[in-house]
N, CA, C and O atoms as a CHARMM CRD file, in Angstrom:
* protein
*
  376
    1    1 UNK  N    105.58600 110.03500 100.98600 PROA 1      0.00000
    2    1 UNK  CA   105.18800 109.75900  99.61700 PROA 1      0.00000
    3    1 UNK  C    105.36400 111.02100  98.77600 PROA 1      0.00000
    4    1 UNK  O    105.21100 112.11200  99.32700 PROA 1      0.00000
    5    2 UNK  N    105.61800 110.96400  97.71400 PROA 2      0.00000
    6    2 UNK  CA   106.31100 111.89400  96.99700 PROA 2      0.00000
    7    2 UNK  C    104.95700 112.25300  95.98400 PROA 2      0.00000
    8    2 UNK  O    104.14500 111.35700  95.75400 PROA 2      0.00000
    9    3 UNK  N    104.77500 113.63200  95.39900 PROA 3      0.00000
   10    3 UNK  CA   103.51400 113.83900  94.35100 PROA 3      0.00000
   11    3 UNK  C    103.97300 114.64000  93.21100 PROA 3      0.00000
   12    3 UNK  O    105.14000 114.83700  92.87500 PROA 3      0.00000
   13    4 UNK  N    102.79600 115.11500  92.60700 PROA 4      0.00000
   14    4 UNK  CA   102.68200 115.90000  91.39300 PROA 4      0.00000
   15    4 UNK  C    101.95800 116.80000  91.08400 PROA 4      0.00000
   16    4 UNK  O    100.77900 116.63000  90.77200 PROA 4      0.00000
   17    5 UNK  N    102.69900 118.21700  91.12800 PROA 5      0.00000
   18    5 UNK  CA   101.15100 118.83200  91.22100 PROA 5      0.00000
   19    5 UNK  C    101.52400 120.11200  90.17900 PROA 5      0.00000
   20    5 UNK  O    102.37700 120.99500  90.09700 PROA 5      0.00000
   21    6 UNK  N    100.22300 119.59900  89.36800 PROA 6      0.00000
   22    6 UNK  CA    99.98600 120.49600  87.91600 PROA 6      0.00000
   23    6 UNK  C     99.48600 121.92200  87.94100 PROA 6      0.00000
   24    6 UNK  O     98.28500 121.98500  88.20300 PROA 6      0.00000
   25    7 UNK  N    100.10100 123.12200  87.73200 PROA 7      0.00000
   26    7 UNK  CA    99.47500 124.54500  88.21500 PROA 7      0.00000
   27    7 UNK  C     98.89200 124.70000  86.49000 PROA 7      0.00000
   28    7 UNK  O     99.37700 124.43000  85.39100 PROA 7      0.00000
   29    8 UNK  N     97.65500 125.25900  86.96100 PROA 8      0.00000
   30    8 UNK  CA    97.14600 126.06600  85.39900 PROA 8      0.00000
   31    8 UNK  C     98.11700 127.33400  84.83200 PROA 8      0.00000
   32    8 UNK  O     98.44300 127.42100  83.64900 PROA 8      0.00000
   33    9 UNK  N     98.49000 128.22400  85.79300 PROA 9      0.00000
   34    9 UNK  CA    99.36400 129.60400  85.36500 PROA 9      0.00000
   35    9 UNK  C    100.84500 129.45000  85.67900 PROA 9      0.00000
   36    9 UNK  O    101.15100 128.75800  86.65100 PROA 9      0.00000
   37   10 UNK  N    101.60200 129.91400  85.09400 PROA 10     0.00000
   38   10 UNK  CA   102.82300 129.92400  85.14600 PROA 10     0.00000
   39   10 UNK  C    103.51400 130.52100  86.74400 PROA 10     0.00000
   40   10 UNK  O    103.03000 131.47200  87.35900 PROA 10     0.00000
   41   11 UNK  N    104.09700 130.13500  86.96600 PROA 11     0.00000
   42   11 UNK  CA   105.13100 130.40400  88.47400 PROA 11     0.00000
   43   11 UNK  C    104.63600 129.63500  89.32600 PROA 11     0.00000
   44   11 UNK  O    105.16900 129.92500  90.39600 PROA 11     0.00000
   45   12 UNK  N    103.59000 128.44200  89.52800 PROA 12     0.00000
   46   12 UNK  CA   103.27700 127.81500  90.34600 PROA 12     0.00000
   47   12 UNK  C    102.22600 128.51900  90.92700 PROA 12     0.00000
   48   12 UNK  O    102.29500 128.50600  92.15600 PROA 12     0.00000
   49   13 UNK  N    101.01400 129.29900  90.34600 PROA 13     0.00000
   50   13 UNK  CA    99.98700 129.93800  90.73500 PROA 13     0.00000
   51   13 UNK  C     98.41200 129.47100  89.88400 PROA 13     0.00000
   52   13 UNK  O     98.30200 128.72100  88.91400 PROA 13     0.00000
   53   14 UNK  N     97.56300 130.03700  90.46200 PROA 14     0.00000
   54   14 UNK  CA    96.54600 129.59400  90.47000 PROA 14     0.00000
   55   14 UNK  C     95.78800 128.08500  89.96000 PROA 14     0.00000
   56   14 UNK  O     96.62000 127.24600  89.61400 PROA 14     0.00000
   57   15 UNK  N     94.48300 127.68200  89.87900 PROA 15     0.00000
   58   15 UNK  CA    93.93800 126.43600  90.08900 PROA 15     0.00000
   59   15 UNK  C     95.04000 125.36100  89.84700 PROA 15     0.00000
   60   15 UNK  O     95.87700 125.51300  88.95600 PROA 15     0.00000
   61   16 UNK  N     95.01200 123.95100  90.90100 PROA 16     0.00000
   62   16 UNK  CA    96.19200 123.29000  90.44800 PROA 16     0.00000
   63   16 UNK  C     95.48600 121.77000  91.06300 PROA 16     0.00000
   64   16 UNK  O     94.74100 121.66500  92.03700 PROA 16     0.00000
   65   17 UNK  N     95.90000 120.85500  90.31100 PROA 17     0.00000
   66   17 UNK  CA    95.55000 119.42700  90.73400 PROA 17     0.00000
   67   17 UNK  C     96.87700 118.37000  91.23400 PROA 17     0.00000
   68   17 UNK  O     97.81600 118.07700  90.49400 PROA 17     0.00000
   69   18 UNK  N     96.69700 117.86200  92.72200 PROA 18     0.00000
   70   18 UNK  CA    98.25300 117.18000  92.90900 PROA 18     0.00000
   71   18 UNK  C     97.65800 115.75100  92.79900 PROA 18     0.00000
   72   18 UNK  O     96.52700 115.41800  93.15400 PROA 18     0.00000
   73   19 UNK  N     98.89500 114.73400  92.08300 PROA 19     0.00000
   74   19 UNK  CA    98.77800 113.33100  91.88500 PROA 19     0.00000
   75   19 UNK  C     99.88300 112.99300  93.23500 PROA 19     0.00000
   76   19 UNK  O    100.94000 113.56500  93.50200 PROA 19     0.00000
   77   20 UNK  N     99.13100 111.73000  94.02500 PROA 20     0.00000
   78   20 UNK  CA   100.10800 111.18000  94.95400 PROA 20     0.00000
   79   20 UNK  C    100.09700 109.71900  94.69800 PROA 20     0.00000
   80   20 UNK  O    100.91800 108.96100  95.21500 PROA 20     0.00000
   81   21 UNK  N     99.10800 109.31400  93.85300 PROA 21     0.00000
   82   21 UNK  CA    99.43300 108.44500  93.14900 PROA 21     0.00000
   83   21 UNK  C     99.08300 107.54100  91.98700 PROA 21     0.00000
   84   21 UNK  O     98.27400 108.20700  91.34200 PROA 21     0.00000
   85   22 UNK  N     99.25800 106.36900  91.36700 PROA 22     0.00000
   86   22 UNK  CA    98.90200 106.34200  89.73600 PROA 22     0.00000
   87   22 UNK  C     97.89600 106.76300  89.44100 PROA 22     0.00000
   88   22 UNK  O     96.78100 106.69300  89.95800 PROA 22     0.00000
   89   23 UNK  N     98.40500 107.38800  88.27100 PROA 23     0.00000
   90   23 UNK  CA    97.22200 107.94500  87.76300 PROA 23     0.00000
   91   23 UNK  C     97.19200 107.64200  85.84400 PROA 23     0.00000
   92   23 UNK  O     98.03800 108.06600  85.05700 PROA 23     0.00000
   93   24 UNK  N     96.16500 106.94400  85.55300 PROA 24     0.00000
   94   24 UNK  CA    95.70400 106.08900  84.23300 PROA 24     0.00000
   95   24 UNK  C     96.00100 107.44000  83.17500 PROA 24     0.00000
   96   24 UNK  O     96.70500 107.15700  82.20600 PROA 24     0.00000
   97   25 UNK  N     95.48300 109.01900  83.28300 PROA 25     0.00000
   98   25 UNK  CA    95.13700 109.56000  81.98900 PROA 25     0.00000
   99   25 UNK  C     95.55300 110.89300  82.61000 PROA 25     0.00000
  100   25 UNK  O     94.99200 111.44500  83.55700 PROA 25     0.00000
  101   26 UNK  N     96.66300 111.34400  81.90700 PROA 26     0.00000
  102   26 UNK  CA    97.20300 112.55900  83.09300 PROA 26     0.00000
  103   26 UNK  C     96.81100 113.92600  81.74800 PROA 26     0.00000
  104   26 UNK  O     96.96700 115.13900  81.89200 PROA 26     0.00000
  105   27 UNK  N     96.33900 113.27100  80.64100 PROA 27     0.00000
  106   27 UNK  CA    96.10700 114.53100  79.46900 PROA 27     0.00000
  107   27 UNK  C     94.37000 115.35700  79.59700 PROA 27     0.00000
  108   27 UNK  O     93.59300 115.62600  78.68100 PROA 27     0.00000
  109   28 UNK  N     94.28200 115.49000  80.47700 PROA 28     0.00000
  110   28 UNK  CA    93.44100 116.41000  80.40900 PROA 28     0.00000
  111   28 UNK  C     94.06000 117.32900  81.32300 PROA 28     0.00000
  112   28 UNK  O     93.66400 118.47200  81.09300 PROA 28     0.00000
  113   29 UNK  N     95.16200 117.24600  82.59800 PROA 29     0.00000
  114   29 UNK  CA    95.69900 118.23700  82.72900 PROA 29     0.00000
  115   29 UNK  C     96.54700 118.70900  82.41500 PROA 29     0.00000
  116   29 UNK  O     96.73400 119.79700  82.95700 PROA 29     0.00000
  117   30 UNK  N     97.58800 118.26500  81.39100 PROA 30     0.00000
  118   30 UNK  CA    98.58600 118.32700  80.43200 PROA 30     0.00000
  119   30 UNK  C     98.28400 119.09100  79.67500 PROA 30     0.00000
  120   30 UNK  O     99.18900 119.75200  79.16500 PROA 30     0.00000
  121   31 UNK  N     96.49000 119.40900  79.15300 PROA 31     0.00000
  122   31 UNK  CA    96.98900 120.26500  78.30600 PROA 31     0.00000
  123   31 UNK  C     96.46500 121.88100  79.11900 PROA 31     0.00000
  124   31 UNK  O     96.33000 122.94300  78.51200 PROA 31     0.00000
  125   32 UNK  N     96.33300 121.75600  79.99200 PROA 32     0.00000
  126   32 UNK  CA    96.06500 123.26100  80.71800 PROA 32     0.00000
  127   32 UNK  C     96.95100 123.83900  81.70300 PROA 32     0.00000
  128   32 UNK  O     96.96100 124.83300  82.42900 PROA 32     0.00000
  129   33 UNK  N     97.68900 122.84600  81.45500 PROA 33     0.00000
  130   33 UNK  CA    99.24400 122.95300  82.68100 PROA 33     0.00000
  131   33 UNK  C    100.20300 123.92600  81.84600 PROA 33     0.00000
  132   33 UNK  O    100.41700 123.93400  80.63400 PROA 33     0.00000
  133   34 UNK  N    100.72500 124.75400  82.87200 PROA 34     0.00000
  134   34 UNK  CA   102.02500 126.10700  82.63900 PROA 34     0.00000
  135   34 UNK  C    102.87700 125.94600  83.29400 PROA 34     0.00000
  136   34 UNK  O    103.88100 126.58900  82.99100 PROA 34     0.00000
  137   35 UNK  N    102.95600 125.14200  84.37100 PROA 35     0.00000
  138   35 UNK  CA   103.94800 124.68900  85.73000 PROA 35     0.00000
  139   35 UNK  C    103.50500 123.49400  86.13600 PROA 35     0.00000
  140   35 UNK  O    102.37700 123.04500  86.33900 PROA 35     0.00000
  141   36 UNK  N    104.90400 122.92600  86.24200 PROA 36     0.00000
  142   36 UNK  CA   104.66800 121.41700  87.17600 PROA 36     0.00000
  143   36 UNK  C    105.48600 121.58300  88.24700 PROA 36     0.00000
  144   36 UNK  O    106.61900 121.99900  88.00600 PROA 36     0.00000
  145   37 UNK  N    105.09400 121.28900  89.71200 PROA 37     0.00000
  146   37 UNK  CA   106.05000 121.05900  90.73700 PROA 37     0.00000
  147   37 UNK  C    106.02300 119.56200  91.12600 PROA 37     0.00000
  148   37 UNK  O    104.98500 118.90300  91.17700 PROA 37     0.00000
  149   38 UNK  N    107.67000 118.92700  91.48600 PROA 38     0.00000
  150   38 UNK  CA   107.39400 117.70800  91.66600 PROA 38     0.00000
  151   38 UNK  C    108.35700 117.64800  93.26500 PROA 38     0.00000
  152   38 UNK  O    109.53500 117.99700  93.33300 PROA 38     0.00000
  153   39 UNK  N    107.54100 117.13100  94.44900 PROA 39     0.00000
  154   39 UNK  CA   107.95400 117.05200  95.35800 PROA 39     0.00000
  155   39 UNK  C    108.28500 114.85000  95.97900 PROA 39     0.00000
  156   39 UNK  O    107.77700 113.80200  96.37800 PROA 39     0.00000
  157   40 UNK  N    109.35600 115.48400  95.62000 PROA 40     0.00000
  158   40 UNK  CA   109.88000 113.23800  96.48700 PROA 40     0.00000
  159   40 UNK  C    110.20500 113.34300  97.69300 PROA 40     0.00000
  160   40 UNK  O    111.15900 113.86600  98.27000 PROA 40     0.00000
  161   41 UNK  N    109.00700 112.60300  98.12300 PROA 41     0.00000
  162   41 UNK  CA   109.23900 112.19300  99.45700 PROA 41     0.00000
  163   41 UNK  C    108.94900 113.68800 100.45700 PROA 41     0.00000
  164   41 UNK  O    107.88600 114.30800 100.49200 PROA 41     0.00000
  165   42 UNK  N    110.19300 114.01700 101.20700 PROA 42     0.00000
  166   42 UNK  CA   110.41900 114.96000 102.23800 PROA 42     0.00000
  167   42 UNK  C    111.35500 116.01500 101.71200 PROA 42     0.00000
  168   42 UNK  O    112.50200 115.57600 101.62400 PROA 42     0.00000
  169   43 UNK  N    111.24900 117.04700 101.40100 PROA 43     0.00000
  170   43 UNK  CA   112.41100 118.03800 100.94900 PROA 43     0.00000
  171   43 UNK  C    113.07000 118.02600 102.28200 PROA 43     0.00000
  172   43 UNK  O    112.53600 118.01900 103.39100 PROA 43     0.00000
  173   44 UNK  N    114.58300 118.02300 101.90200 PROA 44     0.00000
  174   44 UNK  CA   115.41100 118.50200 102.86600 PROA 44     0.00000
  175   44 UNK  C    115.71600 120.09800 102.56400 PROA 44     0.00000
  176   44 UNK  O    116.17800 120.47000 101.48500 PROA 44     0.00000
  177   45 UNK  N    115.52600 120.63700 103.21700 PROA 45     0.00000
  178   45 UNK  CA   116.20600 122.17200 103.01200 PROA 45     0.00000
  179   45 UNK  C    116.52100 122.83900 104.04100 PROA 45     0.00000
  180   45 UNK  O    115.74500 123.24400 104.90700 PROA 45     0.00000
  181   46 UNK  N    118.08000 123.03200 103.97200 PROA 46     0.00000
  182   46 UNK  CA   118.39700 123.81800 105.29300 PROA 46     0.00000
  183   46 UNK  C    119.36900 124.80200 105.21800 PROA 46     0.00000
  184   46 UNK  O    120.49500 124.30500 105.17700 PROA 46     0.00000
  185   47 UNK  N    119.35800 125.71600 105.19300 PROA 47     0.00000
  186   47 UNK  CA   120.56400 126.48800 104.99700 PROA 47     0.00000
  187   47 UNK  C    120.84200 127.93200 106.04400 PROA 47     0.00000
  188   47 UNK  O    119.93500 128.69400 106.38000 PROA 47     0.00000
  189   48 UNK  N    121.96300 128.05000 106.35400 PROA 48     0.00000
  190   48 UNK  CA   122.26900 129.80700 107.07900 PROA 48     0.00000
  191   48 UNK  C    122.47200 130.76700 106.65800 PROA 48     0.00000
  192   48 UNK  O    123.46500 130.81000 105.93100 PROA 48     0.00000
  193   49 UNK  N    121.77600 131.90400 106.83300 PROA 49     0.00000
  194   49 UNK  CA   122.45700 132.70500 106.23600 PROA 49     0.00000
  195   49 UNK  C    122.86700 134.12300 106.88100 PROA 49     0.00000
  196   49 UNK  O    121.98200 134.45200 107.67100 PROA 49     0.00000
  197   50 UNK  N    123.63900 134.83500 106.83600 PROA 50     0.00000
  198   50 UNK  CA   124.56400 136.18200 107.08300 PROA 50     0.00000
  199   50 UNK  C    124.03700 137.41100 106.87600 PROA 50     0.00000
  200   50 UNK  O    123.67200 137.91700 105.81500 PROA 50     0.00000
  201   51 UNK  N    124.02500 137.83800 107.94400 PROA 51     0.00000
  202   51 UNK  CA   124.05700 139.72600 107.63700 PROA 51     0.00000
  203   51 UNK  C    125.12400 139.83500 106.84100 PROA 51     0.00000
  204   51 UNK  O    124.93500 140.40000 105.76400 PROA 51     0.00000
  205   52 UNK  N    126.42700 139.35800 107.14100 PROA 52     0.00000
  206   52 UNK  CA   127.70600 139.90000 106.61500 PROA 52     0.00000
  207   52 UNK  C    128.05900 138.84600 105.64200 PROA 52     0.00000
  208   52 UNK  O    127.64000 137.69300 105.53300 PROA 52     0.00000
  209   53 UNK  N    129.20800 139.72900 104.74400 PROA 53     0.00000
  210   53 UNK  CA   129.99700 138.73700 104.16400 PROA 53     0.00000
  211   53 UNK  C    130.72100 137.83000 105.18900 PROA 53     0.00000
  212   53 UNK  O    130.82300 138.04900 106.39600 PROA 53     0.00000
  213   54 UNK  N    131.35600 136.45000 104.28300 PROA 54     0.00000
  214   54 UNK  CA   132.20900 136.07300 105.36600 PROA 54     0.00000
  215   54 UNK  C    131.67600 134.79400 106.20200 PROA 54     0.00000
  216   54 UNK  O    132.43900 133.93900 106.65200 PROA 54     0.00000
  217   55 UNK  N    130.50300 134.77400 106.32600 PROA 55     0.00000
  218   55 UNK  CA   129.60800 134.51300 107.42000 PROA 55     0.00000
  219   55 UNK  C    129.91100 134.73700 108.76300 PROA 55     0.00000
  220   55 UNK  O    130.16800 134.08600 109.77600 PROA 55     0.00000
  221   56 UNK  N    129.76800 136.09500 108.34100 PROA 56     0.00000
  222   56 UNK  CA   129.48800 137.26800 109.82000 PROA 56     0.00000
  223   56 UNK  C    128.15700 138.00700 109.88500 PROA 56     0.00000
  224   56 UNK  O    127.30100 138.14600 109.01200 PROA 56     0.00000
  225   57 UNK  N    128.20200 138.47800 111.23000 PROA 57     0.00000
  226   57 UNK  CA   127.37900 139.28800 111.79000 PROA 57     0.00000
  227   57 UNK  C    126.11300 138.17700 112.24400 PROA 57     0.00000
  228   57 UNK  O    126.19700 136.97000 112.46900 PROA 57     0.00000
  229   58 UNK  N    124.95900 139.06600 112.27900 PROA 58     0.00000
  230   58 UNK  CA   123.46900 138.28000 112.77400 PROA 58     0.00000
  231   58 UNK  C    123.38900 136.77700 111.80800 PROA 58     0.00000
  232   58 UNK  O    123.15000 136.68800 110.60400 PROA 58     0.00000
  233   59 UNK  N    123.61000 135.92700 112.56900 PROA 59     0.00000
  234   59 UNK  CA   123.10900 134.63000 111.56700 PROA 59     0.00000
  235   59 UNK  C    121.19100 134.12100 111.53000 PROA 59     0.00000
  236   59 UNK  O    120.39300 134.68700 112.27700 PROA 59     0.00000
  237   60 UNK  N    120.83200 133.21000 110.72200 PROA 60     0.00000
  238   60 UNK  CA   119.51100 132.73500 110.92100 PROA 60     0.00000
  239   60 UNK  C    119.28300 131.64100 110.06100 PROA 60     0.00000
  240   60 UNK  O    119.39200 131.77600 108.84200 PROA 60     0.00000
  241   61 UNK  N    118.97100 130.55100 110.59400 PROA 61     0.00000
  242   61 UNK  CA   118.91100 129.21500 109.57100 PROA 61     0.00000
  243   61 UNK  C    117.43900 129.16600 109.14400 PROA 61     0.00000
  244   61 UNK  O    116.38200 129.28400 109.76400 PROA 61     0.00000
  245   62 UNK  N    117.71000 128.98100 108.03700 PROA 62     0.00000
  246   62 UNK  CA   115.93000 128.88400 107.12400 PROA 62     0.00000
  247   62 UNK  C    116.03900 127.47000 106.76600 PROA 62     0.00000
  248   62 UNK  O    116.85400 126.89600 106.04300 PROA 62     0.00000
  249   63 UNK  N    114.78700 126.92900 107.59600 PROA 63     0.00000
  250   63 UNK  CA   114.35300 125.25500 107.27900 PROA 63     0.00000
  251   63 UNK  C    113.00600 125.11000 106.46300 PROA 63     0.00000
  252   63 UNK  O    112.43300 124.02200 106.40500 PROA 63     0.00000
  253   64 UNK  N    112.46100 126.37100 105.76200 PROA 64     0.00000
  254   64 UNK  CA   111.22800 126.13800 105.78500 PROA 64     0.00000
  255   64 UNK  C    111.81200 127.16900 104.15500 PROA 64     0.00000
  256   64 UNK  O    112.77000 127.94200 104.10700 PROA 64     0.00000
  257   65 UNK  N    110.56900 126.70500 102.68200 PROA 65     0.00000
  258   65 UNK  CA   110.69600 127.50100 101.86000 PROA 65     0.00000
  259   65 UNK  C    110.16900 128.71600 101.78700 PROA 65     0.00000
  260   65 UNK  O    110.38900 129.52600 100.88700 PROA 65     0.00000
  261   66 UNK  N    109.35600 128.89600 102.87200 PROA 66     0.00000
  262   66 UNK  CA   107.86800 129.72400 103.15500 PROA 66     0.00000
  263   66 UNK  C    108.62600 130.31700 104.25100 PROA 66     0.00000
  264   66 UNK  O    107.78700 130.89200 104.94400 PROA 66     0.00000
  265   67 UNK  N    109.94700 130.49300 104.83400 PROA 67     0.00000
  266   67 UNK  CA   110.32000 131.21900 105.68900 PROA 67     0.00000
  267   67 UNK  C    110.44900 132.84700 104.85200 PROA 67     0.00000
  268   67 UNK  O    110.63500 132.75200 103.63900 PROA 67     0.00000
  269   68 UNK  N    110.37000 134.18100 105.37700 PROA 68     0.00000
  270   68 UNK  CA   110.12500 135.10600 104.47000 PROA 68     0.00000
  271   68 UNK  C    111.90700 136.07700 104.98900 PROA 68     0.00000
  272   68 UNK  O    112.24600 136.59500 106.05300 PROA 68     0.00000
  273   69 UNK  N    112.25600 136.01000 104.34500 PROA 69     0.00000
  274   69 UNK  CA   113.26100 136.85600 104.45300 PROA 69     0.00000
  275   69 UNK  C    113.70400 138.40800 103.36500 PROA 69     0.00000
  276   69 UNK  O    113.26300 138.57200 102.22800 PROA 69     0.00000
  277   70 UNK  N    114.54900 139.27400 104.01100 PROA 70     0.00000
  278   70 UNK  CA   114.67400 140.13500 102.80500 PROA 70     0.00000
  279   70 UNK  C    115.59100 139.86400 102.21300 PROA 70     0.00000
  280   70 UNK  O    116.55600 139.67600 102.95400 PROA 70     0.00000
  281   71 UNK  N    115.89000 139.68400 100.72500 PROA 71     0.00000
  282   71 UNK  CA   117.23700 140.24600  99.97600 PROA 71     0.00000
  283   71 UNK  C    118.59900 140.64400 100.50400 PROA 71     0.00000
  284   71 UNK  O    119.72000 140.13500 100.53300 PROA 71     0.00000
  285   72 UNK  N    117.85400 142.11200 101.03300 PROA 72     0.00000
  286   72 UNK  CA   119.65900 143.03900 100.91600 PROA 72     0.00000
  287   72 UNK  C    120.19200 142.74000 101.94500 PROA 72     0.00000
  288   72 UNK  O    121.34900 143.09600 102.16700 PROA 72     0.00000
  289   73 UNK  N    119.28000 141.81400 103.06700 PROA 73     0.00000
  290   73 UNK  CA   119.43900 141.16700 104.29600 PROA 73     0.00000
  291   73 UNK  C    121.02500 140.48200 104.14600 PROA 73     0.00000
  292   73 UNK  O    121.98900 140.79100 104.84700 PROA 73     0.00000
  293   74 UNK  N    121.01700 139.90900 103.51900 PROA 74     0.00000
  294   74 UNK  CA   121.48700 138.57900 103.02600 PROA 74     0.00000
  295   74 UNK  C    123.15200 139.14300 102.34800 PROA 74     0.00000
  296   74 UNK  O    123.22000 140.02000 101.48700 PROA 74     0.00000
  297   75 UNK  N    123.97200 138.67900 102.73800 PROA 75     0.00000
  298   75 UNK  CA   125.20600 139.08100 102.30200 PROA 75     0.00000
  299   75 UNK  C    126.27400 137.53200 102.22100 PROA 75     0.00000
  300   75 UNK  O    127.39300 137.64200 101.72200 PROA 75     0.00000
  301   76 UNK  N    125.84400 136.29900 102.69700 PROA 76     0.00000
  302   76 UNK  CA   126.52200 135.26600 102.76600 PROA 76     0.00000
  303   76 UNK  C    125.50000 133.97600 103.25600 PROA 76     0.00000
  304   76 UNK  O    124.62200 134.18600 104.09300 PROA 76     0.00000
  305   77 UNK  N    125.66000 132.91800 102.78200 PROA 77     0.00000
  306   77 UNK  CA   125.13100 131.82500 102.94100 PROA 77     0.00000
  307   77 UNK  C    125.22300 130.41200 103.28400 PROA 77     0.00000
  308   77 UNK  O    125.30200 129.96700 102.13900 PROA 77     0.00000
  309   78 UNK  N    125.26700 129.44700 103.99600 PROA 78     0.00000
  310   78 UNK  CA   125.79600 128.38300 103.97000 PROA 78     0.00000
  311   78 UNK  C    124.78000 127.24100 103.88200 PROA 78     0.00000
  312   78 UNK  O    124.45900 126.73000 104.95500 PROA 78     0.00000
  313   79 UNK  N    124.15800 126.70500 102.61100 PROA 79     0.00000
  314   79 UNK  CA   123.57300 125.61900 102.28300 PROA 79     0.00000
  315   79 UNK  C    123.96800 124.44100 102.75500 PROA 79     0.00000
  316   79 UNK  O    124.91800 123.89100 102.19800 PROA 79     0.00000
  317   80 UNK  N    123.35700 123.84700 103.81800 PROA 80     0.00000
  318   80 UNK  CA   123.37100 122.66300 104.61300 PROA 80     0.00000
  319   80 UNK  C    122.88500 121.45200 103.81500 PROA 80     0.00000
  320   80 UNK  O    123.64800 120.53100 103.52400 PROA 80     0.00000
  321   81 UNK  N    121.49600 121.48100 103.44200 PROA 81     0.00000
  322   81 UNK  CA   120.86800 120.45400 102.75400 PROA 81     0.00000
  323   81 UNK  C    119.82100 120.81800 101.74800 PROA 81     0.00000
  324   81 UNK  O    118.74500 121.19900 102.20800 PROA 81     0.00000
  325   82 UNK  N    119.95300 120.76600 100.54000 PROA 82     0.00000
  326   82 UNK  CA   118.99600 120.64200  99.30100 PROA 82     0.00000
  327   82 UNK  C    119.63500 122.03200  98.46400 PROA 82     0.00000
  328   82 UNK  O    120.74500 122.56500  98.46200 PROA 82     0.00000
  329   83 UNK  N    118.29700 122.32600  97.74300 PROA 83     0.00000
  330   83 UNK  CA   119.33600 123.33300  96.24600 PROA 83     0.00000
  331   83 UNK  C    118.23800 124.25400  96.86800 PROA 83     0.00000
  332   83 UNK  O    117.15100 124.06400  97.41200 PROA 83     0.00000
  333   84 UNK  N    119.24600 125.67700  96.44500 PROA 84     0.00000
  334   84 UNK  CA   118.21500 126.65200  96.92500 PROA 84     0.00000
  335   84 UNK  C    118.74300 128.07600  95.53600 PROA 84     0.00000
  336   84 UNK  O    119.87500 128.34600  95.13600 PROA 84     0.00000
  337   85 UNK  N    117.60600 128.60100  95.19800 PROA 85     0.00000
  338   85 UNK  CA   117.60500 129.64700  94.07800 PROA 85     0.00000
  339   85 UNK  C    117.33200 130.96700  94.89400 PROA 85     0.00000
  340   85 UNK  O    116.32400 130.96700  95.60100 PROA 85     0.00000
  341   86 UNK  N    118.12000 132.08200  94.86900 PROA 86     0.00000
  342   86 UNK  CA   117.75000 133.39900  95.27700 PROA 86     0.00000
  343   86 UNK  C    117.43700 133.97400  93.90300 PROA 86     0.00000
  344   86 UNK  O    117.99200 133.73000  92.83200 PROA 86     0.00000
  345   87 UNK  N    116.19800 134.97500  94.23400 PROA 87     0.00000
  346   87 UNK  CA   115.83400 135.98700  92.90400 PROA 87     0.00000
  347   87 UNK  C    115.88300 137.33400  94.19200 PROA 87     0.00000
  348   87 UNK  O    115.75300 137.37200  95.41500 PROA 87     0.00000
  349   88 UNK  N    116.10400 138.16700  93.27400 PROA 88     0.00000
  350   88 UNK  CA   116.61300 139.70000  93.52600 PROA 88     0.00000
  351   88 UNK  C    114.99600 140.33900  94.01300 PROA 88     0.00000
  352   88 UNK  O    114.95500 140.77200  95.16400 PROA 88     0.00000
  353   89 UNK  N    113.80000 140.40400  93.25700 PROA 89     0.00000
  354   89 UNK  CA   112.93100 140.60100  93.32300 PROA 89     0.00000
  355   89 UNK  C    111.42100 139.33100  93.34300 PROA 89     0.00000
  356   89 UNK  O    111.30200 138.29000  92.69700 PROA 89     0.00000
  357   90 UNK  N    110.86900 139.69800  93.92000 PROA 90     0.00000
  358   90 UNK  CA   109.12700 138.78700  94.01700 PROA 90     0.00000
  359   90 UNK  C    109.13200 138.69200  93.08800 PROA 90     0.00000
  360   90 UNK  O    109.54800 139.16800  92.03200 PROA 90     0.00000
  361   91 UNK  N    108.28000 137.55100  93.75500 PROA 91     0.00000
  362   91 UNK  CA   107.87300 136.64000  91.98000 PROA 91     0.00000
  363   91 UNK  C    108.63500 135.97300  91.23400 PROA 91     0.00000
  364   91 UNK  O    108.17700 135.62600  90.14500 PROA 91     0.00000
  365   92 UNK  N    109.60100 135.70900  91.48400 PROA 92     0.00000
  366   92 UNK  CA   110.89600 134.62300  91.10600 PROA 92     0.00000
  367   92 UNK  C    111.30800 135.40000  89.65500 PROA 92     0.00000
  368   92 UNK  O    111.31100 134.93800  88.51400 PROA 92     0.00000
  369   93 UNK  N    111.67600 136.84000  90.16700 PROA 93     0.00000
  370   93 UNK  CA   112.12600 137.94500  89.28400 PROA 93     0.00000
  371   93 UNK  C    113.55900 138.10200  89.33600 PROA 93     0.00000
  372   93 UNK  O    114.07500 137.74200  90.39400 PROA 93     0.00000
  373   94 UNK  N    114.18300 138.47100  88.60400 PROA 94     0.00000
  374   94 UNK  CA   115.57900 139.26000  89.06100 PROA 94     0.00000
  375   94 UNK  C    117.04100 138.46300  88.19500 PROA 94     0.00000
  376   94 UNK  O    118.18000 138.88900  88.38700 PROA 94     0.00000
């Protein structure tokens, strides 16, 4: 089942309320909402990625969004399933 979930602060941080399903009067959190995340169903996300260009060197497949990896790690990629955004720096900076 797929939901909705309303963050008070911007980037998907602090107090937050998730809808999984109808819901009659969604404006009282509408108006304190800075971020909405909307998850359907099951995310697929799968992708490999490279020490090297090329897709060479050490490989490692990330199935999870919460998998923690570094940056400069990262030199090549191969997106299997779903959309994926790299930022340069924390905090969905860069």
């Amino acid at each position: 089942m797929g939901k909705v979930i309303f963050y008070e602060d911007r980037n998907f941080q602090g107090q937050h309320y998730e809808c999984s399903s109808d819901c009659a009067d969604l404006s009282p959190y509408f108006s304190r909402c800075n971020s909405i995340r909307v998850e359907i169903l099951r995310r697929s996300l799968r992708m490999r990625i490279y020490k090297r260009p090329d897709f060479g060197g050490q490989m490692k497949e990330v199935v999870d969004v919460y998998d923690h990896f570094r940056y400069c790690d990262i030199h090549s990629c191969h997106v299997m399933d779903g959309c994926w955004i790299f930022y340069e720096h924390p905090n969905y900076r860069g």
